[in-house]
PALOGU-578366 format. One record per residue (C-alpha): residue in three letters; y, x, z. Coordinates in pm, whole numbers, plus 50000, padded with zeros to 5 digits. Layout:
BEGIN
<atom residu="ALA" y="Y" x="X" z="Z"/>
...
//
This chain:
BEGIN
<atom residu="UNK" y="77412" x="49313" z="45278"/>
<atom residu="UNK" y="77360" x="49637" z="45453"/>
<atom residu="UNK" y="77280" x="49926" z="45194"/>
<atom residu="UNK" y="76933" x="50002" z="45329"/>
<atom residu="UNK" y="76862" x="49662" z="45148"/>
<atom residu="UNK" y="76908" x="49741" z="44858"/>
<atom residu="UNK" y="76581" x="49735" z="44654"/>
<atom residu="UNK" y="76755" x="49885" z="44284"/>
<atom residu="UNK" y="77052" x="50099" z="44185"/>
<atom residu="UNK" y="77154" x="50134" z="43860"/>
<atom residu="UNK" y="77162" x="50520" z="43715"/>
<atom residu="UNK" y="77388" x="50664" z="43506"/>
<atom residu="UNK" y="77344" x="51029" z="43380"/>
<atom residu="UNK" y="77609" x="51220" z="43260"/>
<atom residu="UNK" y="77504" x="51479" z="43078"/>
<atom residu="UNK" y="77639" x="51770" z="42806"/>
<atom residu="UNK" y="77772" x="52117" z="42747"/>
<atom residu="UNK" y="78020" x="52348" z="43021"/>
<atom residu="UNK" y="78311" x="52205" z="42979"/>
<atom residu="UNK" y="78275" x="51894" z="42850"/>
<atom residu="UNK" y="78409" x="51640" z="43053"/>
<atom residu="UNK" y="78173" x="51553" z="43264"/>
<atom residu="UNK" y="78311" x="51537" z="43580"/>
<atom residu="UNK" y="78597" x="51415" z="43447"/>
<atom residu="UNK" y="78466" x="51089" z="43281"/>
<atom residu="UNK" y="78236" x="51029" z="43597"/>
<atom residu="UNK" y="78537" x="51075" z="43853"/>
<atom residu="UNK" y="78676" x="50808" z="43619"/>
<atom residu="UNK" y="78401" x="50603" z="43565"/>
<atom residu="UNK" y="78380" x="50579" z="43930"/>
<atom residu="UNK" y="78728" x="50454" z="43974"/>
<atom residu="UNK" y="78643" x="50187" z="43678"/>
<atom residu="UNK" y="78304" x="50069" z="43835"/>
<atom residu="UNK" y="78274" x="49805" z="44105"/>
<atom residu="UNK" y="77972" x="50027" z="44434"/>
<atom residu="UNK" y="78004" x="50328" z="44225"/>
<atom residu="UNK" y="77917" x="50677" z="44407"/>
<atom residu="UNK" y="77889" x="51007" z="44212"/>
<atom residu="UNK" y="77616" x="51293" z="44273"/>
<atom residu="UNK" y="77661" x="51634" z="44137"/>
<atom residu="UNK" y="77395" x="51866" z="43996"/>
<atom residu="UNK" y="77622" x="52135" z="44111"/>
<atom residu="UNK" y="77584" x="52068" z="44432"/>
<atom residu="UNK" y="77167" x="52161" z="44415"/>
<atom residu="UNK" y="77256" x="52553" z="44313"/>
<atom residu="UNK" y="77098" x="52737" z="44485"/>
<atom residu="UNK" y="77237" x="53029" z="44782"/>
<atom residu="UNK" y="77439" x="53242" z="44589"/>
<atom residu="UNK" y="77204" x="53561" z="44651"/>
<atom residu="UNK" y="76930" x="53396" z="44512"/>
<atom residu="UNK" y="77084" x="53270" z="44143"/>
<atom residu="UNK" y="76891" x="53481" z="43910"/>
<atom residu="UNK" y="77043" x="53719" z="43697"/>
<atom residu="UNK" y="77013" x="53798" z="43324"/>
<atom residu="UNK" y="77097" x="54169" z="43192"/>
<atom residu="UNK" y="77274" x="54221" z="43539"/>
<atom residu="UNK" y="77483" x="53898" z="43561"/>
<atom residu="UNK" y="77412" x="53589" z="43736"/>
<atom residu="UNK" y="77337" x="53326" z="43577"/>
<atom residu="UNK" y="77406" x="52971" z="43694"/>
<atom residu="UNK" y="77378" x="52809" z="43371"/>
<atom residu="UNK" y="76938" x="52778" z="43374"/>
<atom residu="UNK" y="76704" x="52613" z="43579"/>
<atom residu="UNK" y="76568" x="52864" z="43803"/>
<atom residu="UNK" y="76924" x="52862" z="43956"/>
<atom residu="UNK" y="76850" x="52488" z="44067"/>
<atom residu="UNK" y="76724" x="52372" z="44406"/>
<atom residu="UNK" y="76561" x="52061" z="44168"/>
<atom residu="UNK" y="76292" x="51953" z="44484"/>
<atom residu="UNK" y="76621" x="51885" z="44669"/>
<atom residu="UNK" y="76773" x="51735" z="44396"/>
<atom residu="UNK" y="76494" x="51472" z="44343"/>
<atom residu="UNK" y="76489" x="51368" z="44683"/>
<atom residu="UNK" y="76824" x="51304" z="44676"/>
<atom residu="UNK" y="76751" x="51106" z="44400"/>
<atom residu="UNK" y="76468" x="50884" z="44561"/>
<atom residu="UNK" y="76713" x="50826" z="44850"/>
<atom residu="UNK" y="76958" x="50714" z="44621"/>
<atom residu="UNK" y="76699" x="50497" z="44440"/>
<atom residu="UNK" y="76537" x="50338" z="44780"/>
<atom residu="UNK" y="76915" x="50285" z="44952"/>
<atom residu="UNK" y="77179" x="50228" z="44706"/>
<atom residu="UNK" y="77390" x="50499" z="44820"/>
<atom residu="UNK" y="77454" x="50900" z="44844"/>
<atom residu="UNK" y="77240" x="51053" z="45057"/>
<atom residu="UNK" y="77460" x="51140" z="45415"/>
<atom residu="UNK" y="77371" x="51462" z="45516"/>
<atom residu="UNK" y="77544" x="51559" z="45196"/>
<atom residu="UNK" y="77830" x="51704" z="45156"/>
<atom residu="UNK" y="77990" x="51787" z="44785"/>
<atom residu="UNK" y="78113" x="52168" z="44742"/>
<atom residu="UNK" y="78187" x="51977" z="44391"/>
<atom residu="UNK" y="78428" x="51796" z="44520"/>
<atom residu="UNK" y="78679" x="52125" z="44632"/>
<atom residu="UNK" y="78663" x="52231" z="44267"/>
<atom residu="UNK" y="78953" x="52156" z="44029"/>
<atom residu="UNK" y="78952" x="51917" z="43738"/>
<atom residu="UNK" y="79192" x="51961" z="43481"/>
<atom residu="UNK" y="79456" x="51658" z="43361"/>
<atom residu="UNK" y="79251" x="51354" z="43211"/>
<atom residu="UNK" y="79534" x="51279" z="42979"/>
<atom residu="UNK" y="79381" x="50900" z="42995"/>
<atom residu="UNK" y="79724" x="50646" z="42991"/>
<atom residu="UNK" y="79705" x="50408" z="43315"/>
<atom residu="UNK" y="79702" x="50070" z="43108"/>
<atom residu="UNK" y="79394" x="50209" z="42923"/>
<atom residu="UNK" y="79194" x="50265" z="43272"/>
<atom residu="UNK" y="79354" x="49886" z="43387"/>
<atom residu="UNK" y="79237" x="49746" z="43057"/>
<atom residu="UNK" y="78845" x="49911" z="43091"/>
<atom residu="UNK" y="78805" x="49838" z="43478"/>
<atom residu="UNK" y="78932" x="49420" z="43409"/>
<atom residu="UNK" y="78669" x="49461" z="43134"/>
<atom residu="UNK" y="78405" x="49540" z="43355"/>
<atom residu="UNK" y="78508" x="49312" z="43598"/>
<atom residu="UNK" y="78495" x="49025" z="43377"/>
<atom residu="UNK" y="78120" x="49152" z="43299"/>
<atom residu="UNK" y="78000" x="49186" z="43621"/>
<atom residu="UNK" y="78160" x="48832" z="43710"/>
<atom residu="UNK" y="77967" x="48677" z="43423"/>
<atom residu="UNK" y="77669" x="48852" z="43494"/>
<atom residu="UNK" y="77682" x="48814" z="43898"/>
<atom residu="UNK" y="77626" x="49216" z="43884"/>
<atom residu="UNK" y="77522" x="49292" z="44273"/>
<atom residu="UNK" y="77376" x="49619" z="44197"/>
<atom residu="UNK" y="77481" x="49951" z="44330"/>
<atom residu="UNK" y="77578" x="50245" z="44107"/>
<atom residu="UNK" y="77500" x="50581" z="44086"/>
<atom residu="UNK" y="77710" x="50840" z="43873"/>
<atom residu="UNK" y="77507" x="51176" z="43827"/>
<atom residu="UNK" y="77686" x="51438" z="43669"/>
<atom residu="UNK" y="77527" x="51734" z="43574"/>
<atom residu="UNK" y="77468" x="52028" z="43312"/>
<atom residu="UNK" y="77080" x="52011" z="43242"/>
<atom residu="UNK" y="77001" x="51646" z="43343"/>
<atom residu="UNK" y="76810" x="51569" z="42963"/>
<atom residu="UNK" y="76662" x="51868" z="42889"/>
<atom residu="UNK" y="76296" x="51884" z="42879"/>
<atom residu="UNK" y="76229" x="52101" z="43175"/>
<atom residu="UNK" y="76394" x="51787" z="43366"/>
<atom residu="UNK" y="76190" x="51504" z="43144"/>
<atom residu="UNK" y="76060" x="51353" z="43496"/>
<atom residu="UNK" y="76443" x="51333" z="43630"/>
<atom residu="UNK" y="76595" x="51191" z="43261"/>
<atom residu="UNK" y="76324" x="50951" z="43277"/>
<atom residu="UNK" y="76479" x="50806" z="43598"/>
<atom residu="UNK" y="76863" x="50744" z="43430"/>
<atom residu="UNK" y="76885" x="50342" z="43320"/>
<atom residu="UNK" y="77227" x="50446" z="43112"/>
<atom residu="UNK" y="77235" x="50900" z="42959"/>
<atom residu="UNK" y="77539" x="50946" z="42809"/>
<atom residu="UNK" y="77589" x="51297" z="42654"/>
<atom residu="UNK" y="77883" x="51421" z="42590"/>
<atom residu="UNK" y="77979" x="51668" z="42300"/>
<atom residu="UNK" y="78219" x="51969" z="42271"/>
<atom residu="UNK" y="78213" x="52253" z="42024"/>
<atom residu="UNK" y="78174" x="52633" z="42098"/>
<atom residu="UNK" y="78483" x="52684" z="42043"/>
<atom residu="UNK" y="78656" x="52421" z="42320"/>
<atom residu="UNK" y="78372" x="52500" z="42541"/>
<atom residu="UNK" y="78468" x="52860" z="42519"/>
<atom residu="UNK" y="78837" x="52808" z="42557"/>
<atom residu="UNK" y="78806" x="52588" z="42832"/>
<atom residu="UNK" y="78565" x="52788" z="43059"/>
<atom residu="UNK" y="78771" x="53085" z="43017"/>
<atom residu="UNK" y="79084" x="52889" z="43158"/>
<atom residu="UNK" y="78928" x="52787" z="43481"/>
<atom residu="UNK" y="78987" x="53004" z="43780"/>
<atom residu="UNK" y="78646" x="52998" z="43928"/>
<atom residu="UNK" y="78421" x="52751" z="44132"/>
<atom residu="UNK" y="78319" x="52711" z="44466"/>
<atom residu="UNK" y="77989" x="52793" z="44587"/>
<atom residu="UNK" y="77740" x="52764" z="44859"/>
<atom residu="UNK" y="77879" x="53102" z="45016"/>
<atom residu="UNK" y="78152" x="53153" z="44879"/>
<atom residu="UNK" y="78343" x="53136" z="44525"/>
<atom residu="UNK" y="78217" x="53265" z="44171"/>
<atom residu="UNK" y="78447" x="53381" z="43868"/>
<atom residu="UNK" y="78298" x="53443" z="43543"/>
<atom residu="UNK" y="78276" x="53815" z="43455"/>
<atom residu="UNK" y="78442" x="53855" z="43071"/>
<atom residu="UNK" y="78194" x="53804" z="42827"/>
<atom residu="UNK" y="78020" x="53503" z="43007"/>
<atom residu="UNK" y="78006" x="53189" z="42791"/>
<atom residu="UNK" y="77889" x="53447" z="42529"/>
<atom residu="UNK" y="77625" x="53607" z="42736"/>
<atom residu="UNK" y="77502" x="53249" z="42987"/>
<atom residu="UNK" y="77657" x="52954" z="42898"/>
<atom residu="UNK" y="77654" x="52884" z="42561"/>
<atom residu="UNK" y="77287" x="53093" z="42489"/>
<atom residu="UNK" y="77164" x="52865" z="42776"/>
<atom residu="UNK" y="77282" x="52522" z="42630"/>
<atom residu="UNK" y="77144" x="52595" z="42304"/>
<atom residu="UNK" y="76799" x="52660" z="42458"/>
<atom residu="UNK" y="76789" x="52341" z="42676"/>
<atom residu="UNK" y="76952" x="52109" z="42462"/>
<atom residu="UNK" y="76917" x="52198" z="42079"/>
<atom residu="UNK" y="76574" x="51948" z="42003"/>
<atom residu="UNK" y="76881" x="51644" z="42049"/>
<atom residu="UNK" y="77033" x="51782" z="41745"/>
<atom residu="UNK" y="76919" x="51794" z="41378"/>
<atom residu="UNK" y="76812" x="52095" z="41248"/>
<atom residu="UNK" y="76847" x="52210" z="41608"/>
<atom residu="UNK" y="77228" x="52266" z="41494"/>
<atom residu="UNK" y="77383" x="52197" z="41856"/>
<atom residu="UNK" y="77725" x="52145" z="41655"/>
<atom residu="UNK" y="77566" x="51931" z="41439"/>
<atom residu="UNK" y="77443" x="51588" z="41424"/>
<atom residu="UNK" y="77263" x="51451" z="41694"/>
<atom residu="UNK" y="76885" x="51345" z="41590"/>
<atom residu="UNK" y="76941" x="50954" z="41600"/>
<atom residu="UNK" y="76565" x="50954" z="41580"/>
<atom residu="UNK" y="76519" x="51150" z="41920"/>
<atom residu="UNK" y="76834" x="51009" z="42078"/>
<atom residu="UNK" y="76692" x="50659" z="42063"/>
<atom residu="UNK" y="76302" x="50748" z="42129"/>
<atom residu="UNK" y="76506" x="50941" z="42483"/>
<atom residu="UNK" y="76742" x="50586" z="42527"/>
<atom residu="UNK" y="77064" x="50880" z="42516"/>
<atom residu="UNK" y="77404" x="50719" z="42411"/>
<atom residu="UNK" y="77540" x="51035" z="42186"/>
<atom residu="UNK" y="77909" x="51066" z="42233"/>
<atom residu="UNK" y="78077" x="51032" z="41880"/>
<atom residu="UNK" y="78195" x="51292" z="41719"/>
<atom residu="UNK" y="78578" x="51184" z="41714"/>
<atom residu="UNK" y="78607" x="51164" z="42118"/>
<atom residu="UNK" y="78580" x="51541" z="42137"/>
<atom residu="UNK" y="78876" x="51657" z="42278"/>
<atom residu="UNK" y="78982" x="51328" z="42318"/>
<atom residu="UNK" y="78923" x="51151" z="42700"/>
<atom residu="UNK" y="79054" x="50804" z="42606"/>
<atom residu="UNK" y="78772" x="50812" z="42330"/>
<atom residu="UNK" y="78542" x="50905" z="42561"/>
<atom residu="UNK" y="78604" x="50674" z="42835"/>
<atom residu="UNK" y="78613" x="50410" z="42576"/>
<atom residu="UNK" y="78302" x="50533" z="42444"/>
<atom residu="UNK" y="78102" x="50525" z="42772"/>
<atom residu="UNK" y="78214" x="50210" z="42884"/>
<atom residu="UNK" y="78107" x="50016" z="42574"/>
<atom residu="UNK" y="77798" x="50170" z="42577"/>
<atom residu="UNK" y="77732" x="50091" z="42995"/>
<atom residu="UNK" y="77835" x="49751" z="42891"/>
<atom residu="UNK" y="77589" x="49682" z="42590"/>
<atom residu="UNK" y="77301" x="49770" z="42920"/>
<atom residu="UNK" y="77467" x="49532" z="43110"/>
<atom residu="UNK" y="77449" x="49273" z="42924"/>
<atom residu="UNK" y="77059" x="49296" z="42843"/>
<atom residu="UNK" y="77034" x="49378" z="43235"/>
<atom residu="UNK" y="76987" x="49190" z="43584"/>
<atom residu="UNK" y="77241" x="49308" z="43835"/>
<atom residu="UNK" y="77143" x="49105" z="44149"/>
<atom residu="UNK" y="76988" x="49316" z="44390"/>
<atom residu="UNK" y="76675" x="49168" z="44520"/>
<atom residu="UNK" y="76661" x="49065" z="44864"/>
//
């Protein structure tokens, strides 16, 4: 069936704090997942010369550094064809992701699991992998409202910090950005706690997540004990893409 047939896609968000994993569990996910595609938020930043700044610095980590109209139509594309839209091309794609660390066997075992799902189940639905920093937050509540699975990922200031500070820099729309010293301190982590602390109790964003809000939102929270592990998470995510399967239909109507 030719893709511009398709009449449903299923979308997953992936979702959390620089640093996280997030690319890094959908890159896998992708490889696990029978029609599985992956869009990046990253790739909707704006031209470099217009990212606002904040006390001098740019600052890619808020929304105004988003082109989001672009962003949701490559979203409704997705949604109305069951695939990526063509005329893009990932910048995402050219920059690095660290080692998974997730043994072979383990990927094997999760992908015949799914497999065996989707045989049972006679899944015929395209999937769609978004990956991005600020996909639940309430400025975005008419994107997250489009996700069918939101997994959010977890990581502590102090990983976050660590592992931001190792990378070498990113590719842009012009050209390529290093953080300036001082960044996660002065952007990143400022900015997460601003879009994302009403998922946590107490507002604590290295706390517990509010199971009340979680659930009201349909967010899968990533436990606590797959931080800084990948096998955990990848575990994690695919048990909780399979408990939606199960209460879903994955033919694609004709």
């Amino acid at each position: 069936m030719p893709s511009s047939t398709f009449k449903d896609v299923l979308l997953i968000g992936v979702s959390g704090p620089s640093s996280s994993g997030k690319t890094t569990l959908s890159r896998l996910l992708r490889d696990i997942l029978p029609k599985a595609f992956i869009l990046h938020l990253d790739d909707f930043y704006l031209p470099d010369i217009q990212i606002p700044t904040k006390d001098g610095v740019q600052d890619w980590d808020c929304l105004e550094s988003l082109n989001l109209p672009d962003f949701r139509d490559a979203l409704s594309y997705i949604k109305a064809h069951g695939a990526s839209p063509p005329s893009l091309v990932s910048k995402e794609d050219q920059n690095a992701v660290g080692e998974h660390g997730v043994d072979a066997a383990f990927i094997a075992e999760c992908r015949s699991r799914i497999d065996t799902l989707f045989a049972r189940k006679q899944w015929d639905k395209p999937i769609a992998i978004i990956d991005g920093f600020l996909l639940f937050s309430e400025s975005m509540a008419d994107i997250r409202r489009l996700f069918d699975v939101k997994l959010f990922l977890r990581t502590s200031y102090a990983i976050a910090k660590t592992r931001r500070e190792a990378r070498s820099g990113y590719v842009t729309l012009e050209g390529f950005w290093e953080d300036p010293p001082g960044y996660v301190d002065q952007i990143v982590w400022p900015n997460y706690i601003k879009y994302h602390s009403f998922l946590f109790e107490s507002e604590d964003v290295e706390g517990a997540l509010d199971a009340g809000v979680c659930r009201e939102l349909g967010i899968y929270g990533m436990p606590d004990d797959a931080q800084g592990s990948m096998t955990r998470c990848l575990g994690w995510a695919v048990s909780s893409l399979e408990k939606v399967v199960e209460n879903s239909s994955g033919t694609v109507d004709s």
